[in-house]
N, C-alpha and C positions, 0 to 999 in steps of 0.2 A: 645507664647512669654509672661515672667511674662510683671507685671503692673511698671514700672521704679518708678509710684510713692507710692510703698511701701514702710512702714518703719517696720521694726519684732524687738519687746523687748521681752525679754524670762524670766521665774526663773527659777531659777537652782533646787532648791530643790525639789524633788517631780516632776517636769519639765524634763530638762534636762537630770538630773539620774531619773531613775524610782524609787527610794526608797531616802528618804529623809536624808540627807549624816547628818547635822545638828542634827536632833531628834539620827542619827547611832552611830555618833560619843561620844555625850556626854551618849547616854546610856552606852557606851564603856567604857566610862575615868573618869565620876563621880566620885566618892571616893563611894566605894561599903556601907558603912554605911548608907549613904546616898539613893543609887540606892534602896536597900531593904526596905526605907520606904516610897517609893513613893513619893519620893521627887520634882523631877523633874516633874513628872505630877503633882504637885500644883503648881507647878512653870505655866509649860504649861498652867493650866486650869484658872491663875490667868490673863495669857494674853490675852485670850481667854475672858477672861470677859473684860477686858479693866483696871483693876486693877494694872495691871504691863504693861510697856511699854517692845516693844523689846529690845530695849537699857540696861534695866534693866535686862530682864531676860538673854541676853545673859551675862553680867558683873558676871552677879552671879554663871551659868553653868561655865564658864571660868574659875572662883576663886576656884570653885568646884571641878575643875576636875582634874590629872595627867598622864601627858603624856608626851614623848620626840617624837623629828622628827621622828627621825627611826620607832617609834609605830607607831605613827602619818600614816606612810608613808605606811606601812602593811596595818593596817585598811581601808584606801584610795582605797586597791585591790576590795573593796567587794560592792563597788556601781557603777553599770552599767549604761552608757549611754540610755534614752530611744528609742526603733525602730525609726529610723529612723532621727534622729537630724544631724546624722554627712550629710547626705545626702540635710538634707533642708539647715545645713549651706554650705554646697557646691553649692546647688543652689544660694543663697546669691551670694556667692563671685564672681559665675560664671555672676550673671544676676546685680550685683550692686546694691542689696536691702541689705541697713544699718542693722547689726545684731548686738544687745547690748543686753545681759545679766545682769539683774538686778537682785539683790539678799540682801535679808536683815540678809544673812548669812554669813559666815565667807571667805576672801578671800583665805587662801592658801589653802582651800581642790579645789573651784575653778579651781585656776589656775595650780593645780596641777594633776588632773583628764581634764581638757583639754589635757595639756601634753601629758597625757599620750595615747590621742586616736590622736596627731598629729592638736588640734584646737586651739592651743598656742595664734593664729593671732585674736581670736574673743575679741572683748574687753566686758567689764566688770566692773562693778560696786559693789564694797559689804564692809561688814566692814572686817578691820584689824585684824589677829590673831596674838597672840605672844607668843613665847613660853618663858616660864620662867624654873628657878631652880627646880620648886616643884610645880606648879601651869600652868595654861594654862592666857594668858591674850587676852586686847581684846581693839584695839582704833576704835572711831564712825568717821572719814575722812570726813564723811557726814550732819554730826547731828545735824550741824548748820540748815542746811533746813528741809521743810515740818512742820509738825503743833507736831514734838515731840513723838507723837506715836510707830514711826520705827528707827530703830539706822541708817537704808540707805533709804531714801525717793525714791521711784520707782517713785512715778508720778511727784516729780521734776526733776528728770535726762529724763522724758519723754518729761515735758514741752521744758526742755532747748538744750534739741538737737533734737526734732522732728520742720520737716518748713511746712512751712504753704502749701496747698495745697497734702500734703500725707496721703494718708490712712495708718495711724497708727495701727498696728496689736499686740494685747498682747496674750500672752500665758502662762498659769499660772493654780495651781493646791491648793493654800494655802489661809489661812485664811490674811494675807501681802498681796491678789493680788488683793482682794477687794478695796484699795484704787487706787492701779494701772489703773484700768479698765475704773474709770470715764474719764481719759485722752485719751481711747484708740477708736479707730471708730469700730477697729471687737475684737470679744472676743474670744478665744478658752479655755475651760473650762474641767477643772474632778475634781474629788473628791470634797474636800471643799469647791473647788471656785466654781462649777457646782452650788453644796448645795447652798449658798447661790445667785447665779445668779437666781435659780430657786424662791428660798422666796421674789428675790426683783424685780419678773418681770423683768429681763435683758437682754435682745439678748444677745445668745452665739451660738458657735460651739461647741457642745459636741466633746471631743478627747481623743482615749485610745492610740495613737501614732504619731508620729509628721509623718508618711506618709499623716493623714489628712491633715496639716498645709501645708506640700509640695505641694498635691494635687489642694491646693485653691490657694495659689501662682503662681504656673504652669497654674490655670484657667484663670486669671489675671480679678477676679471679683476685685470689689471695691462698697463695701456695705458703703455706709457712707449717 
């Protein structure tokens, strides 16, 4: 029997899809002038220092790049779910442990990539995409909170709907999940977020698929 007093916040990117829909998408829609000088990884690499906020770099990728729905909507075929997720959010729904996807990426690939595997019902958190004339655009819904950094503050959507007495569980795979995490009581970690959990002395759950995530749910530990 899970732990009723579970809470699971997820990212999507990297996370949920096993390939990072974000970094897929605008390698895709850039303005190829741009793409061939390595644009976009100074972009990247500038957030990564702390140089550029994500608010910032997504404004810019957005302005940058052309695309209509219909592309849009192809490109969306080529990022899979990863093992296992549709199953943990079933166990969720089935056991009444709150599942909220946080993401400081774009909502319509999102909500749209749910869709399409049937998880319409999971909610979600992220910024605004719009599509323009000639251009892709981009509003922050969120950006009022947190300390600026992130165009969607993960660990204020943590604070403000996670209650008092739940083991709070994050799972997350990006360089954005590191502020996530101080709010969280269990950590499930890979790639970037592992990297740095490891540099900063931080319990985690190493995970190469969400059957781990399920596994420790279905235990009904509570590490806090």
């Amino acid at each position: 029997m899970a732990n009723s007093n579970f809470r699971l916040y997820v990212d999507f990117d990297g996370t949920v899809t096993d390939i990072d829909v974000g970094n897929g998408i605008f390698a895709r829609f850039i303005r190829k002038e741009l793409l061939e000088k390595g644009w976009h990884e100074e972009i990247i690499n500038e957030w990564k220092a702390e140089r550029l906020s994500s608010l910032q770099c997504l404004t810019m990728d957005c302005a940058n790049s052309v695309a209509t729905e219909d592309e849009m909507k192809e490109e969306l075929k080529n990022y899979p779910l990863t093992e296992g997720f549709v199953e943990t959010a079933q166990f969720c729904q089935t056991n009444e442990i709150p599942l909220m996807i946080l993401s400081d990426g774009l909502d319509y690939y999102i909500d749209h990539i749910l869709k399409m595997h049937g998880l319409e019902n999971i909610d979600f958190k992220a910024n605004h995409l719009i599509f323009g004339e000639s251009t892709l655009g981009v509003e922050f819904p969120h950006s009022e909170y947190g300390c600026g950094k992130c165009g969607n503050c993960k660990r204020w959507h943590m604070r403000t709907h996670s209650k008092q007495g739940e083991c709070v569980i994050y799972v997350g795979d990006g360089y954005s999940d590191r502020y996530a995490i101080k709010s969280a009581d269990v950590v499930f970690a890979r790639r970037d977020l592992e990297a740095y959990c490891k540099r900063e002395n931080i319990d985690y759950h190493p995970f190469e698929t969400f059957h781990e995530v399920l596994s420790y749910l279905k235990s009904g530990h509570e590490d806090i």
